[in-house]
N, C-alpha and C positions, 0 to 999 in steps of 0.2 A: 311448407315452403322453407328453404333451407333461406335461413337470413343471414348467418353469420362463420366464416371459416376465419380463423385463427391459430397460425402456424408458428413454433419457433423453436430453432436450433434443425432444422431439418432438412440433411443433403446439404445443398445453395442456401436455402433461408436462410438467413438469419432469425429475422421476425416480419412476418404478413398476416396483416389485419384487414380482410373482403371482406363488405357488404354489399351482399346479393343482393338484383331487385325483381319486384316479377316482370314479367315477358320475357325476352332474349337475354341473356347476359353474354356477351361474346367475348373470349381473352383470346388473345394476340401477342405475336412477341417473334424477335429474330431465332432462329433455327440454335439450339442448345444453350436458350434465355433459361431453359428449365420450365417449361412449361407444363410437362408432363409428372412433373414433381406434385403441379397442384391438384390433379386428379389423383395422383398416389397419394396424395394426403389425407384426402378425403377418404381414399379406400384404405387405408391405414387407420383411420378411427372408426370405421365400419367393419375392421375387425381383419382386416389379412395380415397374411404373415409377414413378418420383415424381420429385419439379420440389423445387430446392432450397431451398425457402421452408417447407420443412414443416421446416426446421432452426428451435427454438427463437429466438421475438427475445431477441437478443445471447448465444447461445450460438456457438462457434466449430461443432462437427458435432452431429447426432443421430445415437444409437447403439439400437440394437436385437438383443437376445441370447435365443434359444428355447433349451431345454435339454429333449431327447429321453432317454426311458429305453424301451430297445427288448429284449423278452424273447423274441420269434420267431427264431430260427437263419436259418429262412427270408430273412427280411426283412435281417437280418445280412450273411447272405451277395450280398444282391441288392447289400446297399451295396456288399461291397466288390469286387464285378463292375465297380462305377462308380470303385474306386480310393477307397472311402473307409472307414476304420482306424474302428472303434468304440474311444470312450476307456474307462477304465475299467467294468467292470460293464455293456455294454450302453449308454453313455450315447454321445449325439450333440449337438455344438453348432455351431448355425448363429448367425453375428452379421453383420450390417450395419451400418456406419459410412456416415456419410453429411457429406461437407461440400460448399462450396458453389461445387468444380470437378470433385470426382470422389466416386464409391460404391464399397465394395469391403468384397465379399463372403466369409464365410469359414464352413469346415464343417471343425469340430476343428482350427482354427487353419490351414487350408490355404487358397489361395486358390480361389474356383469363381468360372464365371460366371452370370449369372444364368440362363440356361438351364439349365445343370449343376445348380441351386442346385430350381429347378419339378421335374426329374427325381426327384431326395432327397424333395420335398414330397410326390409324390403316391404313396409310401411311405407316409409318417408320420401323413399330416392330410388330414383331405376339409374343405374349406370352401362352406357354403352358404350363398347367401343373395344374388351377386354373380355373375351371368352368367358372366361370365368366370374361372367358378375352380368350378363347377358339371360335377365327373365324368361327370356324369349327362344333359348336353349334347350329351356327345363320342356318337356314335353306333357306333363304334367300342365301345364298355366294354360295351355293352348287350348280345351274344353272350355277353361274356366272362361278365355279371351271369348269364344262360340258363344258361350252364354249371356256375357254383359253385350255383346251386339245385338242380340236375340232380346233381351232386358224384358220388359213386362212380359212379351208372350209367352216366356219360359215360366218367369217364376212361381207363378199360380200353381202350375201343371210340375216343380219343383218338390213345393211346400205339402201338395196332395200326397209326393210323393215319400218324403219325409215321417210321414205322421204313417204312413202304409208301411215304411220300411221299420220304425220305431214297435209296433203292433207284429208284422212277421219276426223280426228277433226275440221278440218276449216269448212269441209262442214257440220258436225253435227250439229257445234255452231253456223253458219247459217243457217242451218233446224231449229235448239231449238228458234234462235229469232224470225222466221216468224209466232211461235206459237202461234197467235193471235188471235181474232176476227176481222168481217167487220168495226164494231163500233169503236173498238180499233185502227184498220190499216188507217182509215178517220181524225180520231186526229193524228196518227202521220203524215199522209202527208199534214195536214195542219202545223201541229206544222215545218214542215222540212222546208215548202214551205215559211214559213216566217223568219226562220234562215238564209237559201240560200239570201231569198230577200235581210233582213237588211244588207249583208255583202258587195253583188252585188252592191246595191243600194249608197255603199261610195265610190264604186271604185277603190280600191285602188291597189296601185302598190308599188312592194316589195321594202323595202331602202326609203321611201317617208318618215316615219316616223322620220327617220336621219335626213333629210334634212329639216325637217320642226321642230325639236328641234335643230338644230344649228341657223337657222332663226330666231325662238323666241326668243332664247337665246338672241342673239344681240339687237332684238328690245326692249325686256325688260332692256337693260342694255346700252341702245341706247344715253340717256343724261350721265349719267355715262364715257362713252367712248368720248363721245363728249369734256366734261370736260376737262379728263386728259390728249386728243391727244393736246387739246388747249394747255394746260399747257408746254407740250412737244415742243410746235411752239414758244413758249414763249421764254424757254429757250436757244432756236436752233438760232432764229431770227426775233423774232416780236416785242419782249419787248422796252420799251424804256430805260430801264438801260444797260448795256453790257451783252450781251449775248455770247453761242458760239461761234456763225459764226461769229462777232466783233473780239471778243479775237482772232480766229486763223487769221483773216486777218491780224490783227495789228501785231501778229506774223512771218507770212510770210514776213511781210512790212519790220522788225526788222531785221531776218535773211538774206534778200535782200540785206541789206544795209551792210552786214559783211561778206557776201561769197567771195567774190574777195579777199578777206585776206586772206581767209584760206579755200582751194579746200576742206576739209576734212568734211567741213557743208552742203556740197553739198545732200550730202543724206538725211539729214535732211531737209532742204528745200524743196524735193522733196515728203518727208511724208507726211508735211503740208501742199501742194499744193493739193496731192490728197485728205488730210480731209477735207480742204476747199473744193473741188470739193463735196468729200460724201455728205456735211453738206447743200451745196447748194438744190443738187438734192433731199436731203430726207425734208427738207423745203418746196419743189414744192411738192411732193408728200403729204406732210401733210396736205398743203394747198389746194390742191384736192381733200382730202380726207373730209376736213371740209365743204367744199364750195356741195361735190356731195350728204352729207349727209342731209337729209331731213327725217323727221319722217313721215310715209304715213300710218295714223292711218286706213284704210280702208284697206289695205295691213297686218297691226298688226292682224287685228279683223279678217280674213280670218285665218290669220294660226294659230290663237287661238281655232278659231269655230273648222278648221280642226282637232286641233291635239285633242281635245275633242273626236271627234267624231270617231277615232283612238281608243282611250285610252278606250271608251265607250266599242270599239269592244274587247278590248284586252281583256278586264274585264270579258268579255262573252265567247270567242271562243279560246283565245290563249295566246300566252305573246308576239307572234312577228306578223308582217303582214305576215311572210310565214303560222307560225303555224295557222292564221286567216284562208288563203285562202287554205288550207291542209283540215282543219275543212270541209268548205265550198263543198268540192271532193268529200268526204265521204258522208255528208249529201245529195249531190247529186247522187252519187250512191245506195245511201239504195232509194233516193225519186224514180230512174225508177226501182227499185225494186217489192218497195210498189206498185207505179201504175202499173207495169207489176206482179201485185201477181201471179198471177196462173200459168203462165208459168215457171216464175221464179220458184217459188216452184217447179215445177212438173219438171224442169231439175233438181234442187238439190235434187229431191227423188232418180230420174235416176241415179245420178254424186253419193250420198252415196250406192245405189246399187250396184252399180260397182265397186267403193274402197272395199267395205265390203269381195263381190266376190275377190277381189283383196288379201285382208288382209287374207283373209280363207286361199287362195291359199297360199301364202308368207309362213302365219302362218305354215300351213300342211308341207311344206316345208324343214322349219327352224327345225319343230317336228321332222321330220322325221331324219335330219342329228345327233341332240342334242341324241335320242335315240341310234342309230348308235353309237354312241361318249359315249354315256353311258353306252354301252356295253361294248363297249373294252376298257374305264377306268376302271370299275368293277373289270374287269379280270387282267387289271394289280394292281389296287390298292389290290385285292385279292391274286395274284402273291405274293407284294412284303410284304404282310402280313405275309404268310407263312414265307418268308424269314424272318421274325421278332419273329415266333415261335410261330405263332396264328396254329396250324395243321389245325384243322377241318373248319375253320372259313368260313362264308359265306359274299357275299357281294356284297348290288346291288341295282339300282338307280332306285325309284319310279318317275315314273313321273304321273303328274296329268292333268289337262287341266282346267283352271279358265274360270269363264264364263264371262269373259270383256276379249278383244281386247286390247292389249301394246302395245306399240316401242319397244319391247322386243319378242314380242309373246303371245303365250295365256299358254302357260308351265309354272307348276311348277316341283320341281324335291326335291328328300330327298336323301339322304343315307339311309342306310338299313342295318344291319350290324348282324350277329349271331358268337360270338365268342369261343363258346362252343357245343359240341354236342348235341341234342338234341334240341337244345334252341330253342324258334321260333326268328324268325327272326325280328327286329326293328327297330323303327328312332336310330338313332345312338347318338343323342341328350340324348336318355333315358341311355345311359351306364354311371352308377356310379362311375366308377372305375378312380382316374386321372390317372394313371399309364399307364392303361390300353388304355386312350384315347389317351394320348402322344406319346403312340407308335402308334396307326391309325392315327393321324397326322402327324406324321413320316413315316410312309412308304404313304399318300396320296403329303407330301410334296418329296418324294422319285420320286414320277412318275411323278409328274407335278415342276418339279425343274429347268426345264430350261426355262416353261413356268411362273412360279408365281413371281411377280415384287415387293413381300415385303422384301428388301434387310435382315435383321435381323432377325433372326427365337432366340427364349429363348425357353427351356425346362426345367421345372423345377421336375416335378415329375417322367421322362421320368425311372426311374431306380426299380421305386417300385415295389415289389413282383419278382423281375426277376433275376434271378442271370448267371455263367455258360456260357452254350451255347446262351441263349437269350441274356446275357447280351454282346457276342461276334460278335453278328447279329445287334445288336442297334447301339454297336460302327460302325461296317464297316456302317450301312446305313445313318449314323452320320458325318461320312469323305467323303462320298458320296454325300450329299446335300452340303456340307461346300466347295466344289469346285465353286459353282454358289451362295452360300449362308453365309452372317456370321454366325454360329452359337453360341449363348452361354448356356452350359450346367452344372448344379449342377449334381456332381453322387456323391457317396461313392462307386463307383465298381472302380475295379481297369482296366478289359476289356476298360470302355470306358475313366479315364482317359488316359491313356496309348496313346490313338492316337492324343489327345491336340498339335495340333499349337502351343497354345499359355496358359501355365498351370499356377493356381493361388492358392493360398494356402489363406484358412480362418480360424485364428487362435485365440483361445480366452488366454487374459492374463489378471492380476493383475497389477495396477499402481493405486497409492495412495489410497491403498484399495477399489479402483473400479472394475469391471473388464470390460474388453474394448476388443473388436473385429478389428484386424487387417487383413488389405488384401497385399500380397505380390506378384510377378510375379514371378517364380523358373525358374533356369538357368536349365540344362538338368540334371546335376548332382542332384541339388534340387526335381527335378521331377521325379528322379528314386528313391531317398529316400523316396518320398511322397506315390509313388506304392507302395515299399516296406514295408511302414504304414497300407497301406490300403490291403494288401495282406496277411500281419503278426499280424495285432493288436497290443499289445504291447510288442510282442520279435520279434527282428527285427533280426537275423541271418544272417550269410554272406551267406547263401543257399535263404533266400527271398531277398537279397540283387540279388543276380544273378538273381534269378529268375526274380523280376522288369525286371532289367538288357534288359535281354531275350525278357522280351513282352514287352517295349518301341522299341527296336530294329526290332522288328517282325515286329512291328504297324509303323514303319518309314518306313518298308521295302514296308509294303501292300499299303503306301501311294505314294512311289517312284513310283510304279506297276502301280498305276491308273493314275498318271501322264502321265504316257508312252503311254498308253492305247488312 
């Protein structure tokens, strides 16, 4: 859910700080208040292009900040596929700075680029209303749409499919390597036979190579230690000036001779008896330690030659002795391959015949449900057209069949749409109209509402050419997705402001000879004045006053109604 847009320096803005809420959010506002700035804002930190003159006159940048509250796990996790950390509680922030040599983009303070930045967006927010930012465009999503309508009965007969498509690629891309010659297949199992050899022929056993640079280690640094443990024996007890173990003897000697005066040194006595104890036994040990030391240069020269000859392999096959003897598996499974050519091969012709058969079947399958599903979306997306004031309208899912094999299937699928008499029938892609599309995307987001998982839906042109009765169909289908959906919608009708949750006023004004666009939230009082604006024009009468009145009250009423429902 998009919680938070904060604008400043941008175009009209100065500074606008919306908080979104869920269900309807509806903004309003007189005819070049700048309303259309707030949707480009938005698409402006979702990454489109813009030219540096939409920075405020005499501001140094324009800045743009969205603030995402995301409660799917799912969607969670897709971000952080993309490398990106949800900040506290599920929140996500996208902002764009913008000055007037460079833009730069950022999601929870990281830098993205604008492509990275569309990836995130089509997550979080569907924007309609603008060709180019219209999901429902992509011909591509329209399969995917067939599928979440279809939801459980696909997916099983998906997942079969999956796991069959993952098993025929393995076996392809082992049929494609044994695509060889006799000539060719003789060099590699020699080349193998002597990979295998060099690795066999060291030996080795995993964690050797630990154990033989801790060994080194020592041996190279073997006088070194020798040195300093001396020094250490020196100080403790071998020197001939005082040392440690003198000083605390002479100490113990001292306090000896003073305890019987004063019970209270007793414990102290007893500290330096056992440091003298420590100081003794770590003495013996050092002197063990000196005496067992011997440099055994024939012993060095081994674990030098060995770890070379490690090192050699690592260079070659791996970075560890596992990845070494991993390497070593493999090349022995391709070598009884290569020497078993023919049968090998002639099982993976078998093994891809039979996935293939497999895949056909799966595929025909899956075809068969998606079709099914295609139909009776049609008819409801057709359904809730009419409901939107298309009469004649026609509408209905081409599918095609591509000639390569998916993890998906072999289907592809369009919309098809005619929304006028007569017309022939089309990709749906091809309609010109944004008005026109914002409503098929409203009434396709109408039917699959409980199933589409893009919390945020924007409408921006959704109002054009439509007024009346249609524009009384758009609102109710407008409070109807905004139960499972946020919606945020720009109208100038009064029909669909009237059923706003949550209503905002976009208002243009003068300040220091500027003029500057302001955004406001209106109490309910506020919001029946705003109807009665947009219902009267500039005489606002206590009879339009009622009127608003009336159809906010209606529109609360019809909203109670489906609560209940």
């Amino acid at each position: 859910m998009l919680l938070n847009l904060y604008v400043k320096n941008m175009a009209l803005i100065e500074e606008a700080d919306i908080s979104f809420k869920k269900g309807l959010n509806i903004l309003t506002g007189e005819t070049g208040a700048g309303k259309s700035i707030i949707i480009g804002s938005i698409n402006v930190a979702l990454g489109n292009k813009v030219s540096a003159d939409i920075i405020r006159k005499g501001a140094e940048y324009a800045l743009v900040e969205l603030s995402f509250k995301i409660n799917d796990q799912d969607k969670i996790n897709e971000l952080k596929a993309m490398d990106i950390e949800e900040l506290d509680e599920g929140q996500i922030l996208i902002s764009r700075k913008i000055t007037s040599s460079r833009s730069v983009i950022k999601v929870n303070g990281e830098t993205v680029t604008a492509s990275q930045v569309k990836q995130i967006a089509a997550i979080l927010i569907d924007i309609h209303g603008q060709h180019e930012h219209q999901s429902l465009l992509n011909e591509s999503k329209h399969l995917e749409l067939i599928d979440k309508f279809a939801d459980s009965k696909i997916t099983e007969h998906k997942n079969v499919l999956k796991q069959e498509y993952s098993r025929y690629f393995d076996i392809k891309k082992k049929l494609d390597d044994m695509s060889i010659d006799d000539e060719q297949r003789q060099r590699e199992i020699a080349f193998f036979q002597f990979e295998i050899n060099d690795i066999e022929s060291a030996g080795l056993k995993d964690g050797e190579d630990e154990e033989l640079e801790i060994q080194f280690k020592k041996m190279v640094n073997s006088q070194k230690i020798i040195d300093e443990i001396s020094q250490v024996n020196n100080y403790i007890g071998e020197s001939n000036f005082d040392n440690a173990s003198d000083m605390v003897s002479k100490s113990v000697k001292a306090l000896t001779n003073v305890v019987g005066y004063d019970e209270s040194l007793e414990p102290m006595l007893a500290q330096l008896n056992d440091l003298e104890s420590i100081l003794n036994d770590l003495g013996r040990d050092i002197s063990n330690y000196i005496s067992d030391s011997e440099f055994n240069a024939e012993e060095f020269e081994y674990v030098q030659n060995r770890l070379n000859t490690i090192n050699n392999l690592k260079m070659k096959y791996g970075r560890t002795i596992n990845d070494i003897l991993k390497y070593r598996d493999v090349k022995s499974e391709k070598l009884t391959e290569y020497e078993n050519f023919d049968s090998v091969k002639e099982t993976l012709i078998h093994n891809l015949k039979k996935s293939e058969d497999n895949m056909n079947e799966y595929c025909e399958k899956l075809s068969i449900i998606r079709k099914e599903a295609g139909t009776k979306l049609s008819e409801r997306i057709r359904q809730a057209l009419i409901e939107l004031n298309f009469i004649e309208v026609k509408f209905e899912v081409e599918f095609n069949k591509s000639n390569n094999f998916t993890a998906n299937g072999f289907d592809t699928a369009k919309f098809m749409i005619s929304t006028n008499p007569g017309e022939d029938i089309k990709a749906l892609a091809k309609i010109a109209s944004g008005g026109e599309m914002s409503r098929i995307m409203l009434a396709i987001k109408t039917v699959l509402a409980d199933k589409d998982d893009i919390e945020t839906l924007i409408f921006d042109e959704i109002d054009t050419g439509i007024s009346g009765r249609t524009a009384q169909m758009v609102s109710n289908k407008l409070n109807e997705i905004s139960s499972m959906h946020q919606i945020i919608c720009i109208t100038h009708l009064p029909q669909i402001a009237s059923m706003a949750d949550t209503h905002f006023l976009i208002e243009k004004s003068l300040k220091d000879n500027s003029t500057v666009t302001s955004i406001f939230e209106l109490n309910e009082k506020s919001s029946i004045e705003e109807l009665a604006r947009l219902l009267g024009g500039t005489t606002i009468t206590d009879a339009v006053i009622t009127n608003a009145s009336e159809m906010k009250s209606m529109a609360m009423e019809s909203k109670r109604r489906k609560s209940t429902l």
